[in-house]
Each structure stands twice: as C-alpha cells, then as structure tokens.
N, C-alpha and C positions, 0 to 999 in steps of 0.2 A: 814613439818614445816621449813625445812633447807633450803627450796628451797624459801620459800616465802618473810624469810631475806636475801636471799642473793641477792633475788630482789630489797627487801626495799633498800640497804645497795647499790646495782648498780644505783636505780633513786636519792639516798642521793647526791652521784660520779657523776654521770652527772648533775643536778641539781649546785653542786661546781664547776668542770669546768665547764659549762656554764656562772655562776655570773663571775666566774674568767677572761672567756672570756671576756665578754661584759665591766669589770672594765681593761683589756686589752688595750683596741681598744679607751675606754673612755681616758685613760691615752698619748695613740698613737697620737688619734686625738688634746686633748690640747695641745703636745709638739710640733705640728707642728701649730698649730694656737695661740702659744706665738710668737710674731712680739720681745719682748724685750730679749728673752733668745738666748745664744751664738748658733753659728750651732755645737762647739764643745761639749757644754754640751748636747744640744739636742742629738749627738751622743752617751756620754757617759751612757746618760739614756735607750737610746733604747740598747747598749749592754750589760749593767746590767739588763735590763728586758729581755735579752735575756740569762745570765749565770745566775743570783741570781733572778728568776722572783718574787714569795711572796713576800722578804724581800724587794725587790726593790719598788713592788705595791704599800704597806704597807708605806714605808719613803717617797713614791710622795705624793699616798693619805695623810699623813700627813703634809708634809712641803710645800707641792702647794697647799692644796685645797682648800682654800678658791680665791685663785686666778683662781683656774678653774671651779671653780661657775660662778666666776665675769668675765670669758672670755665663759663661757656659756650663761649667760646669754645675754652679748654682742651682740654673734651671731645668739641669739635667734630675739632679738629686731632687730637686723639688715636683717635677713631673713624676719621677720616680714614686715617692712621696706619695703622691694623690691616687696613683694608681694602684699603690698595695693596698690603699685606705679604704679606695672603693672594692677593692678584690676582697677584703678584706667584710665586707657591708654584704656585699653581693652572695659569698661562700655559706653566709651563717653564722650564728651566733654558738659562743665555745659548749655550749647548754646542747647544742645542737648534735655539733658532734661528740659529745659526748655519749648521750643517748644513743645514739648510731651504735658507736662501740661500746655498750652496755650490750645491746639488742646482740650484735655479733657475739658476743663473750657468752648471750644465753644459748646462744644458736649450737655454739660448741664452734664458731669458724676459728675463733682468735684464743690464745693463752693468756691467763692473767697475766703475766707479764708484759705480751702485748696490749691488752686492754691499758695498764697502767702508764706506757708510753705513749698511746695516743692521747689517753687522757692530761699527762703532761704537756705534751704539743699541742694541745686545743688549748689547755691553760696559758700558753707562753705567750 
C-alpha cells in the first residue's frame, strides 16, 4: 500500500513541475516579446526566476498578466495573419479561380448562379 502512494505522490511531483515548467517558458517567452519593457528589467526578471523561481512566477503572473494575455493574443492574431497571407499566396491568384469556374460553367458542372458566387468569393 506504501508503494502505490508513494507513486500517487511521484505523478502528483511531476505533474507540478511540469505546470511549473510550461508557466516557466510562458513567462520567458512574454518577457522577450514585450517590445516596451527595459532590456535591464527583462534581466532582472529572468535572474529572480532564476534564484527566487515560485515567488517570482507568482508576482509576474500577477503584476503582467493581463498584459500577457494582450501580448498573446497579439501574436496569436498576428501568426494568424501571416498564415492566411501565405495561404492566401500559395492557393492562387482570384484570376485563377476564376477561370477554373468559367471552365466549370462551360463544362455544364455549375449554374450561373453558381458561377457568379464563386466569382464573388475569389473577388472578396
């Protein structure tokens, strides 16, 4: 029975540093994608997370966080962003699919009406 807590009690421990990890690297990654914070305090946070790590975690997540929501989210919209642009690059040009749905419209697959809503959506 000793053995099967002292398991429970080992995945509890890794389970904490793991979160601990991951709010780590969260905390790492915002202090280096604030554009407005000093490079000296950015230092002195990464060497307080490095002597006092919890209590330091603990007074970022609370005194930044909602700025590092608002710089998550940022970069979320902005990745977002780059990826429709190149999906966008990659798919073709609206010239393109138009043509496509010409060709289909001669074919007899699509109804003018069809034809005219793809050609809208390749325009948009």
């Amino acid at each position: 029975m000793d053995d099967f807590w002292s398991y429970v009690w080992f995945l509890l421990w890794i389970f904490l540093f793991m979160a601990y990890l991951i709010v780590l690297f969260q905390i790492l990654t915002d202090l280096f994608r604030d554009h407005q914070l000093n490079g000296w305090w950015k230092a002195l946070w990464v060497v307080l997370l490095i002597f006092v790590p919890m209590i330091t975690a603990l007074v970022y997540l609370i005194a930044r966080g909602r700025g590092m929501a608002e710089r998550n989210m940022a970069a979320a919209k902005d990745a977002k962003a780059a990826t429709d642009d190149y999906i966008k690059t990659v798919a073709g040009s609206p010239a393109d699919h138009i043509a496509s749905a010409k060709k289909l419209l001669d074919d007899g697959t699509i109804t003018p009406q069809e034809f005219e809503a793809l050609k809208a959506k390749a325009l948009a």
